[in-house]
VOKOLTOR-152797 format. One record per residue: x, y, z of N, C-alpha, C in turn. Coordinates in nm, 4 decimals, padded with zeros to 6 digits, always signed. Each point is the difference from the previous one (the first is absolute). Layout:
BEGIN
    n_east   n_north      n_up   ca_east  ca_north     ca_up    c_east   c_north      c_up
         X         Y         Z         X         Y         Z         X         Y         Z
...
# end
This chain:
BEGIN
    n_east   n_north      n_up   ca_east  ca_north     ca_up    c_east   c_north      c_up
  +01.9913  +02.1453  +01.3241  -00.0430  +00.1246  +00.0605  -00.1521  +00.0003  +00.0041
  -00.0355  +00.0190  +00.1133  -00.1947  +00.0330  +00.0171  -00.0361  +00.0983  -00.0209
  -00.1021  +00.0688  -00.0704  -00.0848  +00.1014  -00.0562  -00.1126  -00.0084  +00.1098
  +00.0025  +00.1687  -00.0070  -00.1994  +00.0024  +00.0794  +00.0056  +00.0759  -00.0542
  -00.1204  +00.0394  +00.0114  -00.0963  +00.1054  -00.0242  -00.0856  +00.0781  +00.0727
  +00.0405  +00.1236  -00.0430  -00.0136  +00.1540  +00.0988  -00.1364  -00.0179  +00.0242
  -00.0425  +00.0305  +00.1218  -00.1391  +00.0177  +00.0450  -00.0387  +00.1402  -00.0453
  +00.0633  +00.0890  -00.0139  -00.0514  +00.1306  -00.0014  +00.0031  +00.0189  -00.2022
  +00.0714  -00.0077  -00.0479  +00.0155  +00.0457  -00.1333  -00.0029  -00.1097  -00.0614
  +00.0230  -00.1745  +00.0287  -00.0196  -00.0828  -00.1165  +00.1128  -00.0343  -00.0455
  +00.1190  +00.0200  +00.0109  +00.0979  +00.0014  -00.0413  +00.0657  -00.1653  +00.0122
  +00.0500  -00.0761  -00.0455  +00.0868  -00.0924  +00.0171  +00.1621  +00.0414  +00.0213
  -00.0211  -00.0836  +00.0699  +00.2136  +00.0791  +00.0754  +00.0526  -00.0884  +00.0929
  +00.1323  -00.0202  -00.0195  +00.0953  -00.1144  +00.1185  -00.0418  +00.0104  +00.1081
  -00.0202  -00.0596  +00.0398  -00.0042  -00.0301  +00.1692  +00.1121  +00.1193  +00.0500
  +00.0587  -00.0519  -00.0342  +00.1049  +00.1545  +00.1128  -00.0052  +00.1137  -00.0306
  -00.1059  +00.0408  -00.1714  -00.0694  +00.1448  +00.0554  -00.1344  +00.0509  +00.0450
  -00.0407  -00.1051  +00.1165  -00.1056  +00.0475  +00.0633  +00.0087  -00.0008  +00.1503
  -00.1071  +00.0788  +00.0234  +00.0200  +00.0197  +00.1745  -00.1539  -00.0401  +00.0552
  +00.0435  -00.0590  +00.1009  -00.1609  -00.0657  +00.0542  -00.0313  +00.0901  +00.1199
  -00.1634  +00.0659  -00.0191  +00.0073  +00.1599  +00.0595  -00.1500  -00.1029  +00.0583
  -00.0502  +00.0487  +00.1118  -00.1175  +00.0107  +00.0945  +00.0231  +00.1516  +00.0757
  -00.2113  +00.0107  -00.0756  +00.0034  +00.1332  +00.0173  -00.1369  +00.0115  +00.0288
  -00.0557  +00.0940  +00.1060  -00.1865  -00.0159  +00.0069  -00.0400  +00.0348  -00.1250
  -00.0953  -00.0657  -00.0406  -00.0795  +00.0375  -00.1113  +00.0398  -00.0679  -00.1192
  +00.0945  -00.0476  +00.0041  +00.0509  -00.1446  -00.1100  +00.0560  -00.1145  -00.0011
  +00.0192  +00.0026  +00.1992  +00.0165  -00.1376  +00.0396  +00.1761  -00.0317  -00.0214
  +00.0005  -00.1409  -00.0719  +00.1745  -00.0444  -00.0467  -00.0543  +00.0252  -00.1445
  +00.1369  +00.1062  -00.0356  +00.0469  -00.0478  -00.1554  +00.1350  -00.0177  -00.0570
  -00.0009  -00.0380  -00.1101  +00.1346  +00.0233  -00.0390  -00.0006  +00.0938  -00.0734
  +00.0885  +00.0924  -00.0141  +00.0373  +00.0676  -00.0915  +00.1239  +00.0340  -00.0937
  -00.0284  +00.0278  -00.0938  +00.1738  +00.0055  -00.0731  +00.0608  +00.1628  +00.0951
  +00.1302  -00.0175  -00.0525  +00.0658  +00.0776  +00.1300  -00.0594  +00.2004  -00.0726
  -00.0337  -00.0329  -00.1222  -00.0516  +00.1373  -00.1022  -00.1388  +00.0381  +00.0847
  -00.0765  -00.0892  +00.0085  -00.1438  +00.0380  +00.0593  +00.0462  +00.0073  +00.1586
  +00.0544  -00.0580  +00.0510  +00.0557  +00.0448  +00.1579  +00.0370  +00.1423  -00.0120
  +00.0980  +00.0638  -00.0644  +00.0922  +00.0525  -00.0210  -00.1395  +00.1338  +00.0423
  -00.0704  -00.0179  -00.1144  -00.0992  +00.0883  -00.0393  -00.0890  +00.0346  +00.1055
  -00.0480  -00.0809  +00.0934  -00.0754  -00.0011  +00.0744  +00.0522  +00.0441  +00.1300
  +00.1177  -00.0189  +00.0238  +00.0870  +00.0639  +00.1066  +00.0241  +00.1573  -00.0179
  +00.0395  +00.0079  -00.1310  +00.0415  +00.1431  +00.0082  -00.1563  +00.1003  -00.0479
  -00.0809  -00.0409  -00.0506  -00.1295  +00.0651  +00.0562  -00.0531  +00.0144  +00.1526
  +00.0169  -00.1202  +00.0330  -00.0430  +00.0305  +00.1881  +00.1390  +00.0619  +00.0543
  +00.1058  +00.0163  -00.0014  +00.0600  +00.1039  +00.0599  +00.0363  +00.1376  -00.0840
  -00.0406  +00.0246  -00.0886  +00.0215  +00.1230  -00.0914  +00.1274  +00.0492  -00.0463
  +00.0621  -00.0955  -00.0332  +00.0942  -00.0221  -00.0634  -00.0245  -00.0161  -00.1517
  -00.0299  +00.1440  -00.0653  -00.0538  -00.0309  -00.1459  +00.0411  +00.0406  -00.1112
  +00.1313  +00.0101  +00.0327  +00.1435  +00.0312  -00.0808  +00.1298  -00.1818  +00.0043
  -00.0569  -00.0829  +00.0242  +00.0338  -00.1498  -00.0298  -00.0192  -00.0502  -00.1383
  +00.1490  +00.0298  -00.0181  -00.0447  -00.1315  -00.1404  +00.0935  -00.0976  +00.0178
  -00.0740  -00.0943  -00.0616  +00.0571  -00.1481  +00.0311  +00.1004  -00.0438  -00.0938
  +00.1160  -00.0466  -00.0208  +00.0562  -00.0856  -00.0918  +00.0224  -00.1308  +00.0321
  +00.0225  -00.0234  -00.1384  -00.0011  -00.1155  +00.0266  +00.1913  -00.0259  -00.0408
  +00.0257  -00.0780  +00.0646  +00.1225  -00.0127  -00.0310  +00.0532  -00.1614  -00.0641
  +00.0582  +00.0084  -00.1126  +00.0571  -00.2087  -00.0845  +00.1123  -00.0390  +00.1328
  -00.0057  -00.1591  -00.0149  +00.0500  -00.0543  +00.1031  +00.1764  +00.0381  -00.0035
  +00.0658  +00.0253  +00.0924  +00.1956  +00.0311  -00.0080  +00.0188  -00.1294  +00.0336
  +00.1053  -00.0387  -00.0392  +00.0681  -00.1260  +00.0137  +00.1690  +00.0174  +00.0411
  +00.0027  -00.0729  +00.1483  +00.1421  +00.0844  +00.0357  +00.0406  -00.1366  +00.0803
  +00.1331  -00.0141  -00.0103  +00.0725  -00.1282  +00.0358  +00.0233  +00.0116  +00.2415
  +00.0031  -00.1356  -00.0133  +00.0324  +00.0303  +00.1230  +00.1226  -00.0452  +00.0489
  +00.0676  +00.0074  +00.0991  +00.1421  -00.0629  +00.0531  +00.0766  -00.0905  -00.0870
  -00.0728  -00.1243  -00.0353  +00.0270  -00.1393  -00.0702  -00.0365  +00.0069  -00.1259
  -00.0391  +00.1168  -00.1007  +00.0449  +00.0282  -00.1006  -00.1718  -00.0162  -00.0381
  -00.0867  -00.0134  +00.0310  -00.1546  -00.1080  -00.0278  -00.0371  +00.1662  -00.0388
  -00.0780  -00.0728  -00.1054  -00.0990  +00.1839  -00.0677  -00.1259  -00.0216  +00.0615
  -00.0403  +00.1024  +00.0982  -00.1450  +00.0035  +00.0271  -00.0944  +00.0585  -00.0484
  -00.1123  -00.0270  -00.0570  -00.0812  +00.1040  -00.1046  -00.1195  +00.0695  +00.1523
  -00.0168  +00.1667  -00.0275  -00.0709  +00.0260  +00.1559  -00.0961  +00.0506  -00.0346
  -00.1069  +00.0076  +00.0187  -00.1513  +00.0547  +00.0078  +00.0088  +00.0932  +00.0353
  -00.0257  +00.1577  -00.0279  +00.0061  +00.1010  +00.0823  -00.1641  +00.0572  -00.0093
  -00.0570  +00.0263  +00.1407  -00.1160  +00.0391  -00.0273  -00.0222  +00.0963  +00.0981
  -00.1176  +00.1879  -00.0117  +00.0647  +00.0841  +00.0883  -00.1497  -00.0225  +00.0913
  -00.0379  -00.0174  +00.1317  -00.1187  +00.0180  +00.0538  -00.0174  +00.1445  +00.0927
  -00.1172  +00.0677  +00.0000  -00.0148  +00.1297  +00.0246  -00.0622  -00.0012  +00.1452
  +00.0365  +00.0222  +00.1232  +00.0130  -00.0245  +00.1007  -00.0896  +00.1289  +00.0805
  -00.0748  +00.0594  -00.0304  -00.0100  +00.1638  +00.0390  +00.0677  +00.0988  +00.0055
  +00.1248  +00.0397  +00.0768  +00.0760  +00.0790  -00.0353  +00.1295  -00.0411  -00.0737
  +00.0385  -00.1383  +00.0100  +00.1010  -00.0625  -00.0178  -00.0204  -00.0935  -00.1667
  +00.1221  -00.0254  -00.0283  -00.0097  -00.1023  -00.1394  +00.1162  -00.0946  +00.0691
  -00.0821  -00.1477  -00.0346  +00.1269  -00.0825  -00.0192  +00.0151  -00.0584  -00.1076
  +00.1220  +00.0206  -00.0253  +00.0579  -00.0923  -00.1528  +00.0652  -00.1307  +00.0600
  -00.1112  -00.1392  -00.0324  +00.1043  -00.1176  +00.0256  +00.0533  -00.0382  -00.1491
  +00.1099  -00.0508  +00.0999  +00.0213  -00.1295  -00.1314  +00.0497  -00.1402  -00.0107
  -00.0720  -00.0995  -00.0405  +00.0111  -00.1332  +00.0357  +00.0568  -00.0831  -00.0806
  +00.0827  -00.0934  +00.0080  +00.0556  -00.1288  -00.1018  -00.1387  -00.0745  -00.0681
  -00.0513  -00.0034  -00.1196  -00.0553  -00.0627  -00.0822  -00.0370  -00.1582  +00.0543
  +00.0998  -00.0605  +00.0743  -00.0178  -00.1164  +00.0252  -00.1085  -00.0286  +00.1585
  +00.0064  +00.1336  +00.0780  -00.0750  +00.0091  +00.0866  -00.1264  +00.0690  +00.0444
  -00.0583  -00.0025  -00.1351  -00.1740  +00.0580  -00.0113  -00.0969  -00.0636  +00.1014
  +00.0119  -00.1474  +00.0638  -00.0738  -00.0134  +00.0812  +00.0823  -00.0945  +00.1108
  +00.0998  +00.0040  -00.0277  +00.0390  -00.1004  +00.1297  +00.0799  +00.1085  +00.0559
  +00.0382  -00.0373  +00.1024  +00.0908  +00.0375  +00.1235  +00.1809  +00.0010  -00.0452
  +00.0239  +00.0164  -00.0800  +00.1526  -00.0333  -00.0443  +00.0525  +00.0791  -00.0897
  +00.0752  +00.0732  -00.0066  +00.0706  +00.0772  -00.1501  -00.0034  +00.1137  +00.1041
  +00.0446  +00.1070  -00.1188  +00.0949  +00.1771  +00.0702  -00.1649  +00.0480  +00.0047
  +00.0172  +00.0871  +00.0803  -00.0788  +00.1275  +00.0004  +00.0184  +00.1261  +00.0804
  -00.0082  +00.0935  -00.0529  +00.0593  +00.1444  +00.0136  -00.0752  +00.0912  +00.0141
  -00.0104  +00.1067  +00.0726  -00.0863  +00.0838  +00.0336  +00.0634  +00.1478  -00.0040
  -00.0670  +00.0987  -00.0356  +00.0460  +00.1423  +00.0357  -00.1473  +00.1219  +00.0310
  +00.0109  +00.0828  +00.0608  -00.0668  +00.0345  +00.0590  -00.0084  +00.1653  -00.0699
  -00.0932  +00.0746  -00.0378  +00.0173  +00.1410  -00.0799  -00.0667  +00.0627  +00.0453
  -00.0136  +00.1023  -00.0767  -00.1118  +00.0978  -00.0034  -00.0750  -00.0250  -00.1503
  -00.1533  +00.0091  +00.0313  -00.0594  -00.0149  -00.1235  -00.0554  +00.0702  -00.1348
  +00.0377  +00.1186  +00.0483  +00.0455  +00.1276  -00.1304  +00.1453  -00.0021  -00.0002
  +00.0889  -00.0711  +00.0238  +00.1391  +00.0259  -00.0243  +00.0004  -00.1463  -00.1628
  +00.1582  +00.0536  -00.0423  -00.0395  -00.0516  -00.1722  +00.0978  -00.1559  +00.0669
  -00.1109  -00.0613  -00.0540  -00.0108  -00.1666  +00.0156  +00.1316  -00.0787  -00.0611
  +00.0518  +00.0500  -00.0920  +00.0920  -00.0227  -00.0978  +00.1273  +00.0409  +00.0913
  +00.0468  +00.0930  +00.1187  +00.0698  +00.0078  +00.0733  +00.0139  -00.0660  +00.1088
  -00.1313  -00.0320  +00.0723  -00.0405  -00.1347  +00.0807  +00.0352  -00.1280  -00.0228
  -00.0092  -00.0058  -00.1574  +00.0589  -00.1377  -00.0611  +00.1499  +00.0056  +00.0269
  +00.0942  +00.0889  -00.0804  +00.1075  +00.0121  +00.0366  +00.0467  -00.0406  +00.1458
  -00.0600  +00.0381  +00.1056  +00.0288  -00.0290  +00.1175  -00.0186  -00.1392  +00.0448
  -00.1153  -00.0327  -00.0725  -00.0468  -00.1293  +00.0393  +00.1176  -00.0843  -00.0141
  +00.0449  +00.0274  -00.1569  +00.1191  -00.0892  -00.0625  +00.1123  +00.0165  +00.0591
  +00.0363  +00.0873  +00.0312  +00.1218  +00.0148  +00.0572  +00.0092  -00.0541  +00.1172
  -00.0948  +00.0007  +00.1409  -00.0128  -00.1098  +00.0962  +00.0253  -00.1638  -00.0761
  -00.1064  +00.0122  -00.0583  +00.0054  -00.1896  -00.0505  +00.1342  -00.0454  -00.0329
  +00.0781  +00.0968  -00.1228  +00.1307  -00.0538  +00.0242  +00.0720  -00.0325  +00.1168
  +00.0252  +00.1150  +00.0084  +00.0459  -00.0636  +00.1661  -00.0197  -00.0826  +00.1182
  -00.1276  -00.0054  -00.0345  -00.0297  -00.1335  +00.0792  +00.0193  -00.0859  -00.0332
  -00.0424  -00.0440  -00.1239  +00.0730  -00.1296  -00.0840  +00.1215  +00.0254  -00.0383
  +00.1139  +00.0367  -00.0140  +00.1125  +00.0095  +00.0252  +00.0742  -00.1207  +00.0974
  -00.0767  +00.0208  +00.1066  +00.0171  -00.0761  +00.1446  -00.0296  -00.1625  -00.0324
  +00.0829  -00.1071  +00.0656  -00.0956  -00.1233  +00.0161  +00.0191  -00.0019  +00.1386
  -00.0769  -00.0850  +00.0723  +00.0242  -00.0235  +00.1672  -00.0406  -00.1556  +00.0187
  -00.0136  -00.0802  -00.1431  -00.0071  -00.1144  +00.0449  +00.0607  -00.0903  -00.0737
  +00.0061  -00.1218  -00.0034  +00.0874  -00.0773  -00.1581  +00.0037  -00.1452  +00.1116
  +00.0011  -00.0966  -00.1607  -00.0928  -00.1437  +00.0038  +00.2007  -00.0364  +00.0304
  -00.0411  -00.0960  +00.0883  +00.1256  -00.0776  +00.0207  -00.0440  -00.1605  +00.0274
  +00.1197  -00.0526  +00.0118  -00.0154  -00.1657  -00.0126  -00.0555  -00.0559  +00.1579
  -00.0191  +00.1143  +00.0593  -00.0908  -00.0420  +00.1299  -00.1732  +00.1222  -00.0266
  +00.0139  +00.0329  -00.0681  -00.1695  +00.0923  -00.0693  +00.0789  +00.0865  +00.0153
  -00.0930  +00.0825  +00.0118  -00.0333  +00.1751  -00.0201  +00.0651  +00.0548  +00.1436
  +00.1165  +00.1054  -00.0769  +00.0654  +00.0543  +00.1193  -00.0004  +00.1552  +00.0484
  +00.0472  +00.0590  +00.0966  -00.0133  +00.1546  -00.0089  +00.1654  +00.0408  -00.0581
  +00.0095  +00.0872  -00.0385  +00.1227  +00.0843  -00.0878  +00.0461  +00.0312  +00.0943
  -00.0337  +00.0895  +00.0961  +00.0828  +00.0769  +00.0687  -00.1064  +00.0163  +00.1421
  +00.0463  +00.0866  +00.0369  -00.0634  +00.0368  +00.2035  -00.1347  +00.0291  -00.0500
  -00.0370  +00.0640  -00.1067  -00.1185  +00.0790  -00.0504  -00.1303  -00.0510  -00.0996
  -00.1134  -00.0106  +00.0592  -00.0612  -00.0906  -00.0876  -00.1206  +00.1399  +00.0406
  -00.0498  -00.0124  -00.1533  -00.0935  +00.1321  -00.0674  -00.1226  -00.0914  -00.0634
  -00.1109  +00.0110  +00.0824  -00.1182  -00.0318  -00.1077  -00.1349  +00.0474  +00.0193
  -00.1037  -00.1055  -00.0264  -00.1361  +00.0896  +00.0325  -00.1267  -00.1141  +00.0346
  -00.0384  +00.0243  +00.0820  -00.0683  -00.0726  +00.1069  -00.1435  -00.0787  -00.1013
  -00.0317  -00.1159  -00.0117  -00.1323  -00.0638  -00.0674  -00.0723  -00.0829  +00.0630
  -00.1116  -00.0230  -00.0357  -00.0760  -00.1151  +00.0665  +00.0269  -00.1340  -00.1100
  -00.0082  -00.0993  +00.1027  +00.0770  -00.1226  -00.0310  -00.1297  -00.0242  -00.1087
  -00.1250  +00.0463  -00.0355  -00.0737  -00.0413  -00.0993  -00.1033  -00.1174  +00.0228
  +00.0551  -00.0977  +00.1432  -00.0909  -00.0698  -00.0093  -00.1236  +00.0297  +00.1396
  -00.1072  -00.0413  -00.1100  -00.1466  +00.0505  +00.1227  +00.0008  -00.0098  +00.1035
  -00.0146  +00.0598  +00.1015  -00.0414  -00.0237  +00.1651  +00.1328  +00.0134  +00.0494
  +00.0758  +00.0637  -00.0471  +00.2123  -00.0469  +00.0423  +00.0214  +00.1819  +00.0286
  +00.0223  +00.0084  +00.0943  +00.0735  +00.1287  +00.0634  +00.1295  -00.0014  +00.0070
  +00.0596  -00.1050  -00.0422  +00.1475  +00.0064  -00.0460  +00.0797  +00.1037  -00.1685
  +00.0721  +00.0529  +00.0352  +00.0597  +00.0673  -00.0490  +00.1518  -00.0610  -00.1203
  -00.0322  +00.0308  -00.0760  +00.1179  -00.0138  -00.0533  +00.0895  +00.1014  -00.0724
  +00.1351  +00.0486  -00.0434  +00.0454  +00.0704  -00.0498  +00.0522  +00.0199  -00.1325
  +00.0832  +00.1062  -00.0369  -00.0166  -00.0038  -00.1342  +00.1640  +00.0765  -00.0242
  +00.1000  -00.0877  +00.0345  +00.1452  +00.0694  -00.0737  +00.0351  -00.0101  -00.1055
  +00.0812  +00.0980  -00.0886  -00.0173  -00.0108  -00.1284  -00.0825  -00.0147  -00.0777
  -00.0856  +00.0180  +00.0142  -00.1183  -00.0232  -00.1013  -00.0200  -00.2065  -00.0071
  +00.0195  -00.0288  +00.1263  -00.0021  -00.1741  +00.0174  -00.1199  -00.0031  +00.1034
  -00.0672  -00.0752  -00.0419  -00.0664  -00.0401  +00.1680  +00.0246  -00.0642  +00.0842
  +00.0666  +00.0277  +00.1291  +00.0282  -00.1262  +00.0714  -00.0966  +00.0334  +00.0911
  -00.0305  -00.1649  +00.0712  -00.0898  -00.0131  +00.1209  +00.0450  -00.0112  +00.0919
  -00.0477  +00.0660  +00.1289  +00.0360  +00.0178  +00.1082  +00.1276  -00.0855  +00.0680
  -00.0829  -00.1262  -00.0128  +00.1454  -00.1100  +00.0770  +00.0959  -00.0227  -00.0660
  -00.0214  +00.0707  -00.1744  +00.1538  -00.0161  -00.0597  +00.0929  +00.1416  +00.0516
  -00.0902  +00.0637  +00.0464  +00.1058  +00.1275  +00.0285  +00.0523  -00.0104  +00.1524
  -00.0864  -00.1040  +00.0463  +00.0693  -00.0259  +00.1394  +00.0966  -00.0904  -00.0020
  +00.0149  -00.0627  -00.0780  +00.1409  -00.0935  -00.0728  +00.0934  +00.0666  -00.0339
  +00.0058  +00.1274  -00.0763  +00.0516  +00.0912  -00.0479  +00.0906  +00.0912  +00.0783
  -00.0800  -00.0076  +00.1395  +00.0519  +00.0770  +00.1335  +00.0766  -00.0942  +00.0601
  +00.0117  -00.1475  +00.0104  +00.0559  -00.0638  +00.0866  +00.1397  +00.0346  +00.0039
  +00.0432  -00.0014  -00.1045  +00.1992  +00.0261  +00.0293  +00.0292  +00.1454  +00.0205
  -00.0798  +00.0791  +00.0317  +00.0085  +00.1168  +00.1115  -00.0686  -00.0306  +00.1279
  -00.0407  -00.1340  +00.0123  +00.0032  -00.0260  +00.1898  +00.1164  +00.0581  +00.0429
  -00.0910  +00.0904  +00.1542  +00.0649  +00.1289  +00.0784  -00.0029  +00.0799  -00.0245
  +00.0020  +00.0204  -00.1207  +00.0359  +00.1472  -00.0455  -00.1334  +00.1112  +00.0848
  +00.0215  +00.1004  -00.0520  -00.1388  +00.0866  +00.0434  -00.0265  +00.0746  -00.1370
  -00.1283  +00.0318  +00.0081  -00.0792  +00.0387  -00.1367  -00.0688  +00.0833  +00.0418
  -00.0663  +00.1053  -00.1135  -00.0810  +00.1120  +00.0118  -00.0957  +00.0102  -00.0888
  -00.1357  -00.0386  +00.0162  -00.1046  -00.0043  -00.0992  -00.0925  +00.1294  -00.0020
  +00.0473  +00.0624  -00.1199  -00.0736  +00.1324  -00.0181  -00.0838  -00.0251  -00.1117
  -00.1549  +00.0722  +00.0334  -00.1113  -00.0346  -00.1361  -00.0234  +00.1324  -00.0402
  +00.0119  +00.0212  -00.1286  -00.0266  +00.1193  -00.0766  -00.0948  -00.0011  -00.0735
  -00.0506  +00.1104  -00.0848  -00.1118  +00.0210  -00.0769  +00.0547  -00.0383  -00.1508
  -00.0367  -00.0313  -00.0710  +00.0335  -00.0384  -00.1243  +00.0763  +00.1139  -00.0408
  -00.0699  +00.1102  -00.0188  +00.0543  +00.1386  -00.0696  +00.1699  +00.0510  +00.1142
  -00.0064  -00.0542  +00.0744  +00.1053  +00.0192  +00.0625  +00.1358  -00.0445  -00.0409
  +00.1079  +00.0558  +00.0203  +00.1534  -00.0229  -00.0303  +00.0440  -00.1352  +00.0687
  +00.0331  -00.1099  -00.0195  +00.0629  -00.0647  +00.1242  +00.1490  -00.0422  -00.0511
# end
């Protein structure tokens, strides 16, 4: 796990609790998501925000696998989002991540609840599974979330089912034994239901 350190307060903290903010008058920084937090809800006057912090939940998915999740809340101006991410995907492109969308005087601890209760259910689901020809789809329905393939200068895309990363031309492999068929590609917002 990588550590930085907060530009604004000094702080040392995971990589996945900071947010990289450009702003006039201080240029790029990083900040831990506490000094963001802070600085957001002073410039929109939001000054009834308090922050928690919430310990990581650990909740199984389809195939029985325990995922340990990062939950961290960022203060948006009028809005809060509570994500929450698989431990294993702090900087790459691969593992769960979950989003919910609030109000930021509403009690955070009920937000969580919600949060969790989506995640189950989403992990509940598999839509893909390794067979003796690779990685296959489950059923008509394949659920994931859109990444950059990571490497420099590459506008190629890769995806992310199950909390797996596959790359583009493996998911076009993936599609071949539904040649003909017809398909419907809908893109949603993270915080969204799909």
């Amino acid at each position: 796990m990588s550590i930085i350190q907060c530009a604004a307060c000094g702080a040392i903290v995971p990589h996945y609790d900071t947010v990289n903010t450009v702003s006039e008058g201080h240029g790029d920084r990083l900040l831990c998501t506490a000094c963001f937090n802070r600085e957001i809800a002073h410039h929109t006057g939001v000054d009834d925000f308090g922050e928690v912090k919430f310990k990581p939940v650990h909740l199984s998915d389809a195939n029985g696998t325990v995922h340990e999740f990062h939950i961290r809340s960022l203060l948006f101006g009028d809005k809060l989002s509570l994500e929450a991410f698989d431990s294993t995907s702090e900087e790459e492109p691969s593992g769960y991540r979950f989003q919910i969308i609030g109000d930021p005087l509403s009690d955070q601890f009920v937000l969580l609840g919600k949060l969790i209760e989506k995640m189950r259910g989403l992990l509940a689901i598999a839509h893909v599974r390794d067979s003796d020809l690779g990685l296959q789809i489950v059923d008509e329905t394949v659920r994931g979330r859109i990444e950059w393939d990571g490497f420099e200068n590459s506008r190629r895309p890769c995806v992310v089912i199950d909390g797996r990363r596959v790359e583009w031309d493996e998911l076009g492999r993936m599609l071949m034994p539904f040649e003909g068929w017809q398909f419907k590609l809908e893109v949603r917002d993270p915080s969204d239901e799909i």
